[in-house]
C-alpha atoms as one frame of an Amber mdcrd trajectory, in Angstrom:
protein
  53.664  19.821 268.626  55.374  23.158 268.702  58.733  23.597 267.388  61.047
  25.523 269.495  64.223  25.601 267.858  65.046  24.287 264.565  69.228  24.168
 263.122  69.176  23.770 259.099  71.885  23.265 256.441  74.542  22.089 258.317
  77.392  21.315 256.098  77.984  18.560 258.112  76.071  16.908 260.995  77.496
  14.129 262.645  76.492  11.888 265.629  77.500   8.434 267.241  76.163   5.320
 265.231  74.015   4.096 268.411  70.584   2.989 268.590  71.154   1.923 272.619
  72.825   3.062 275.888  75.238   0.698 275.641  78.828   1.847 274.632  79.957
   1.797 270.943  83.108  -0.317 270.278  84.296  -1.985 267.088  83.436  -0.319
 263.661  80.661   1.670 265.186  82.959   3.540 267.283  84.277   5.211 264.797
  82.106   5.515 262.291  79.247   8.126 263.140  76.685   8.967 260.827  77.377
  11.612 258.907  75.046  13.786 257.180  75.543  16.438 255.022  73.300  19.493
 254.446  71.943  18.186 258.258  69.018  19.845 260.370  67.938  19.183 264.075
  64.624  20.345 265.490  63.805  20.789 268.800  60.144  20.393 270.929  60.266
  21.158 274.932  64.050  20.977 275.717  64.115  17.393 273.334  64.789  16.566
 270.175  62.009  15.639 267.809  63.935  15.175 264.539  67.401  14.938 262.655
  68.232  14.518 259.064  68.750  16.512 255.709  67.104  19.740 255.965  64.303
  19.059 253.446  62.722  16.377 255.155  63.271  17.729 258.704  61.482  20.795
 257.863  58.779  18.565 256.009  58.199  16.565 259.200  58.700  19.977 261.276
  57.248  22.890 260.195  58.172  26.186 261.513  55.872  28.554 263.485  56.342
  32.362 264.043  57.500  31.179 267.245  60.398  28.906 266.728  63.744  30.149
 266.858  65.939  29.371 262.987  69.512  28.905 263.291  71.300  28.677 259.566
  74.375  26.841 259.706  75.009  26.871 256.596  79.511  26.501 256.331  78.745
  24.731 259.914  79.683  21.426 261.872  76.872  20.351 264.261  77.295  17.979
 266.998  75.610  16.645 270.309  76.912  18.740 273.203  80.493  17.170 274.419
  80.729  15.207 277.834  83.222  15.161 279.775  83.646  12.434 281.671  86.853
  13.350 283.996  87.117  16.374 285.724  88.541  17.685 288.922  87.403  20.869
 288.729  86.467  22.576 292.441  90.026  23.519 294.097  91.709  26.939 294.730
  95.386  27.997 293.851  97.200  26.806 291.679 100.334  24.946 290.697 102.107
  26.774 288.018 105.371  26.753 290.280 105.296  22.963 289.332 104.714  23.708
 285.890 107.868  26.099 285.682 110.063  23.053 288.037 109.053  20.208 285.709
 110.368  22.785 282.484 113.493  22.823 284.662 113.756  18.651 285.318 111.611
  18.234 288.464 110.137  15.312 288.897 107.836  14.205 292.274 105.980  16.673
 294.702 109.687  16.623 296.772 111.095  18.369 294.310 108.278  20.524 293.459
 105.383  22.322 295.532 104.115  19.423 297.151 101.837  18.145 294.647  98.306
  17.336 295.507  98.998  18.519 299.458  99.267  21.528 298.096  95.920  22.095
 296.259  94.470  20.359 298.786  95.894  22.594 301.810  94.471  25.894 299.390
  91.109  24.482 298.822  91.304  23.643 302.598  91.882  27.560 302.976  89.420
  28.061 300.356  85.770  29.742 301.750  82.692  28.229 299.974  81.777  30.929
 298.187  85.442  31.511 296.823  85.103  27.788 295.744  81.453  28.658 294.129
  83.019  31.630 292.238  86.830  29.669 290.791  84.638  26.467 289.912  81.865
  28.292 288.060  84.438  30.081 286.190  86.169  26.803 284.943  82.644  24.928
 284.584  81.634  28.528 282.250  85.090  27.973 279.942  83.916  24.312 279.846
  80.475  25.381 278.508  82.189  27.695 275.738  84.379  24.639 274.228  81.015
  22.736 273.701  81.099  20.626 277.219  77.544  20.458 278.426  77.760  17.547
 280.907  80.763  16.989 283.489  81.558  14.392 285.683  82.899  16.643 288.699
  85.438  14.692 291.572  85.630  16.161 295.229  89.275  14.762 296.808  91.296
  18.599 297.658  89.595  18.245 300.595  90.773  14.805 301.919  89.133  15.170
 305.360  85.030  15.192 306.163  84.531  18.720 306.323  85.805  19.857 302.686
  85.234  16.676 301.077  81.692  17.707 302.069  82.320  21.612 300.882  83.117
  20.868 297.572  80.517  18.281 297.306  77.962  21.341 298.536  79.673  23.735
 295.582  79.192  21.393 293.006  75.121  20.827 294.493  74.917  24.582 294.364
  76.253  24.913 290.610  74.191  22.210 289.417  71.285  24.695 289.909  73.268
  28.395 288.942  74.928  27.560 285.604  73.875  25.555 282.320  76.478  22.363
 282.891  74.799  19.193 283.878  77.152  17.917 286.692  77.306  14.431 288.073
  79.398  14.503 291.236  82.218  11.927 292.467  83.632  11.531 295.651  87.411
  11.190 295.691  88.228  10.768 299.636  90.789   8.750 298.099  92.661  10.438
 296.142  95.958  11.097 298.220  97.401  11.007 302.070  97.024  14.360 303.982
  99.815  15.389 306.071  99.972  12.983 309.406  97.665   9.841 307.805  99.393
   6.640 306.117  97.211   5.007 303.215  95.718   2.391 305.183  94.572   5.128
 308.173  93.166   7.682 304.916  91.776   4.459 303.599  89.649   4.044 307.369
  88.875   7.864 307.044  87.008   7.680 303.890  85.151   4.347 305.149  84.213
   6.809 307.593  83.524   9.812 305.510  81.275   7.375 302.887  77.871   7.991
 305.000  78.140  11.520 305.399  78.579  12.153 301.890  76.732   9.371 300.264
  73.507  11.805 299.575  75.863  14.363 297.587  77.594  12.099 295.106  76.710
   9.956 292.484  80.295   7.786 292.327  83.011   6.963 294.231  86.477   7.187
 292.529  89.663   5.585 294.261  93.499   6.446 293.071  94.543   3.048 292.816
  98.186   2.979 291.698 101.960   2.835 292.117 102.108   4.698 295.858  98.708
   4.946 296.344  95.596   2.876 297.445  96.123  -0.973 297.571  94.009  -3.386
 295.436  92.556  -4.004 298.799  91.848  -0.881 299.888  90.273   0.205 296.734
  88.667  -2.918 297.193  86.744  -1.918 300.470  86.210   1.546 300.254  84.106
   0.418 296.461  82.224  -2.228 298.162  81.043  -0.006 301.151  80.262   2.839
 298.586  78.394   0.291 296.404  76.204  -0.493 299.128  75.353   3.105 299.669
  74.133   3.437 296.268  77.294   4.507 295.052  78.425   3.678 291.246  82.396
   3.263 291.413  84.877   4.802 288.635  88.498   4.029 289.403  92.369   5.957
 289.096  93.784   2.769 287.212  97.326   1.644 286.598  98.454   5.051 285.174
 101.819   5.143 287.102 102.525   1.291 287.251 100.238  -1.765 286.476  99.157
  -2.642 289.814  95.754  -4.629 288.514  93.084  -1.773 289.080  92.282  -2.394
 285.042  90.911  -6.339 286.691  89.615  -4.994 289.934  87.744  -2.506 287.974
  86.271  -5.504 286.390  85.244  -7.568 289.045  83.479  -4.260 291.130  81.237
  -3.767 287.978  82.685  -0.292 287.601  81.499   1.729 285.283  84.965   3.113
 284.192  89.057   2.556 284.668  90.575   5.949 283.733  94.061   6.883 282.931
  95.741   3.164 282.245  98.752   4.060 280.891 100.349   1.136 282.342  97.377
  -1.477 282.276  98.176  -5.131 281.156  96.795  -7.112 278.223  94.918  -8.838
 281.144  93.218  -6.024 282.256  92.259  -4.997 279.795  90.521  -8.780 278.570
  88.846  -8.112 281.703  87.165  -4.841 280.848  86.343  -6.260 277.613  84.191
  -8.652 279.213  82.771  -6.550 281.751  82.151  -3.876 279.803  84.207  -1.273
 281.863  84.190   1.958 279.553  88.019   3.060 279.110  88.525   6.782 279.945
  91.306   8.204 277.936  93.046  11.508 279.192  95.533  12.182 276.798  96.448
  15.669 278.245  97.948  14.247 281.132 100.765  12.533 279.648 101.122  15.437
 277.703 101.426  18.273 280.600 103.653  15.921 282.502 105.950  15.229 279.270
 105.511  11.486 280.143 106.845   9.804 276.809 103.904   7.423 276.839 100.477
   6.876 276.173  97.462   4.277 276.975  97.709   1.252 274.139  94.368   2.685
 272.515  94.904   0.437 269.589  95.130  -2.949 271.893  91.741  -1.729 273.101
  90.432  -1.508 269.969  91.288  -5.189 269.379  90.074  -6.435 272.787  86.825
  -4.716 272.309  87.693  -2.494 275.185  84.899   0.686 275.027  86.418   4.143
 274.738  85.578   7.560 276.161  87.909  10.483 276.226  88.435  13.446 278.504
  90.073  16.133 279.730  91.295  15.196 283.407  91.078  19.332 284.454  92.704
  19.669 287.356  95.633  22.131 288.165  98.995  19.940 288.358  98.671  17.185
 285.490  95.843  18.629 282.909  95.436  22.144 283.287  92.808  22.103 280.409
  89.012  22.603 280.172  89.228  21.890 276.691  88.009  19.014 275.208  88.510
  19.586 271.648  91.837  19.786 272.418  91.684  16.414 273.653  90.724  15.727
 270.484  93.893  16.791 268.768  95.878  15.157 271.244  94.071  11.847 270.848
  94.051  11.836 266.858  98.270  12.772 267.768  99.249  10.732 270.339  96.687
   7.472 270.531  96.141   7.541 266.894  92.624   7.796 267.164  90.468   9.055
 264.457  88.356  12.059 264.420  85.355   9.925 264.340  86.358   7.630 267.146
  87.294  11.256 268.975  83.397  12.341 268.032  82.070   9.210 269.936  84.366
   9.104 272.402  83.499  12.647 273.485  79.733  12.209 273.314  77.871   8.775
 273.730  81.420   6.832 275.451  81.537   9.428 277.522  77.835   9.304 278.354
  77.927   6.097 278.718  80.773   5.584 281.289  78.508   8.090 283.463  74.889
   6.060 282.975  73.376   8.551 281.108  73.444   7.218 277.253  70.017   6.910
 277.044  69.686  11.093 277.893  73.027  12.667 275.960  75.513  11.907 273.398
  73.695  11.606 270.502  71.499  13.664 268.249  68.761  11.128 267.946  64.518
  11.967 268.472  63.616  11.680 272.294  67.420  12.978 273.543  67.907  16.093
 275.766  69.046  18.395 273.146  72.441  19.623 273.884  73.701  20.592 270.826
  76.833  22.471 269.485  77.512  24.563 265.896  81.163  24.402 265.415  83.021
  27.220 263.051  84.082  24.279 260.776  82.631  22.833 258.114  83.444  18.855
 259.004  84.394  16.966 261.647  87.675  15.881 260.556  88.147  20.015 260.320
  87.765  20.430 264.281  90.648  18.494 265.475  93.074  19.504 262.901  92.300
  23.077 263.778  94.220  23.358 267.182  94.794  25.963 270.049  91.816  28.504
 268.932  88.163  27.705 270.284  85.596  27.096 267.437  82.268  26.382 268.852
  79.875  29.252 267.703  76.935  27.796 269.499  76.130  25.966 272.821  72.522
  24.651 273.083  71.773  23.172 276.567  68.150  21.335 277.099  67.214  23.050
 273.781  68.057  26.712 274.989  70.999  28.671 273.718  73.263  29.167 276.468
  76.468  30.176 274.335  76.185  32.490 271.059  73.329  31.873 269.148
């Protein structure tokens, strides 16, 4: 076996405490194995070894051929996923930004809200969409993301709920990101429809885009999609092939945390307003939590998902950035991180897992990324810090150093 790549003296390397797919709650979660003076080698895109440096460079030799990185002074991690993202639209919503500074609050008293991206991206050309997405996906990639969940729903209609579908197909094969696509038909109500004549639209949309998405995300909330609307458009995407992910009980607690539960979805995101009973119910059903801390944060909200009743139910926990351009304007998710160890109390640990093999996990792909363990895809990042509890604390500057993606170096090196 040839060595391709080999990282040695790490000051610190650190990966989730899993030895499954499954998602890590309870002391596992945040408790990743630590290991000082760490190495990583690296064999046809994969890892083949991690441990201290000595006895990774016992088991792996180097050759002439493979490529040394010293990280000596250096944190290494598995490559970030984001699980979260909303990140093909055009213009943007800065107005809003400025309005809510002033006291706005709703799209009537600000651009229009979603209507507005969605009338831009309408406007939008598909390579003009190609060029703004790849852009955000390539800032992603330099804050250690290496895999993204990416949702359609600025489109709202067939045509460019099928366009940005197409961009995110064509990016999956022109840039490093590993990109899992979502289709959002139901994310808001275009100009003209009500919710329950949107809601017949995407039943009618769910064939034609079926073959370009992985999941199927519904807004189910305060002014949104109905319990029973969610509730069809899941089942007909389910039997499409269709994994569902739901918008849950962030602006009121309407009971998407439960329905969540019963569809066997593989994640409730947002939940600032979920019930102790919904969140029982993802404990049981294993429904990963997705935590997006910035949007509270951009919106000023005063609140917060209960992370620590979570904890106590058993509820799993991933964590992401929400990118989008009127209630997360991020692509950071180290900055996430700070927020989450701020605002949810979460430690930098649980931030580590929640980041990586959560993440992973709330997209069906644990058993490929998340964790630095023999046999995993190696996406890898060397952080300009010499722990883990260093990244977090060290806000608002970017301090990844290296990107690895499927064992090549796709950032610094």
């Amino acid at each position: 076996m040839t060595i391709d790549l080999l990282i040695i003296h790490a000051a610190e390397l650190v990966t989730p405490s899993a030895d499954s797919p499954r998602p890590l709650v309870g002391e596992a979660f945040g408790h990743p194995h630590r290991i000082a003076d760490g190495a990583v080698a690296v064999s046809g895109g994969h890892i083949v070894a991690v441990g201290p440096t000595d006895a990774v460079m016992q088991a792996c030799p180097p050759t002439a051929e493979t490529v040394v990185l010293e990280a000596s002074g250096r944190l290494v991690t598995p490559g970030l996923v984001d699980s979260h993202t909303h990140a093909a639209f055009a213009g943007d919503r800065s107005r809003d930004f400025v309005a809510r500074i002033h006291g706005a609050r709703g799209d009537k008293q600000m651009s229009g809200g979603i209507n507005t991206t969605v009338a831009a991206t309408r406007a939008a050309g598909f390579d003009e969409l190609v060029t703004l997405t790849g852009e955000r996906l390539a800032r992603m990639l330099a804050h250690g993301t290496t895999t993204a969940e990416v949702k359609s729903g600025y489109g709202l209609d067939l045509a460019n709920e099928r366009k940005i579908l197409q961009v995110y197909a064509y990016l999956a094969a022109h840039q490093p990101l590993t990109l899992l696509p979502t289709f959002l038909g139901a994310h808001a109500v275009p100009p003209g429809f009500t919710l329950e004549t949107q809601t017949e639209a995407v039943l009618a949309m769910l064939p034609e885009v079926a073959p370009l998405a992985r999941f199927v995300d519904v807004f189910c909330d305060e002014g949104y999609f109905t319990l029973d609307q969610t509730r069809r458009i899941l089942q007909a995407a389910q039997a499409l092939g269709l994994r569902a992910r739901i918008h849950a009980d962030e602006l009121g607690d309407v009971g998407a945390a439960a329905l969540a539960a019963e569809m066997g979805a593989l994640s409730a995101d947002h939940l600032l307003c979920v019930s102790d009973a919904g969140m029982q119910a993802m404990a049981a059903a294993g429904v990963v939590a997705i935590i997006l801390p910035g949007t509270p944060f951009y919106l000023n909200l005063g609140r917060v998902a209960p992370v620590g009743r979570m904890r106590e139910l058993g509820v799993p926990i991933a964590l992401s950035t929400d990118f989008n351009p009127g209630s997360s304007f991020s692509e950071s998710l180290p900055l996430m991180m700070t927020l989450a160890c701020l605002h949810n109390h979460m430690t930098p640990g649980e931030c580590l897992t929640a980041t990586t093999h959560n993440a992973a996990a709330s997209l069906g792909i644990a058993d490929q990324v998340g964790r630095l363990a023999p046999g995993m895809q190696a996406d890898i990042v060397i952080w300009d810090a010499p722990s883990l509890d260093y990244l977090p604390s060290h806000f608002g500057v970017n301090l990844v150093e290296t990107v690895i993606k499927s064992g090549r170096i796709v950032v610094g090196g």
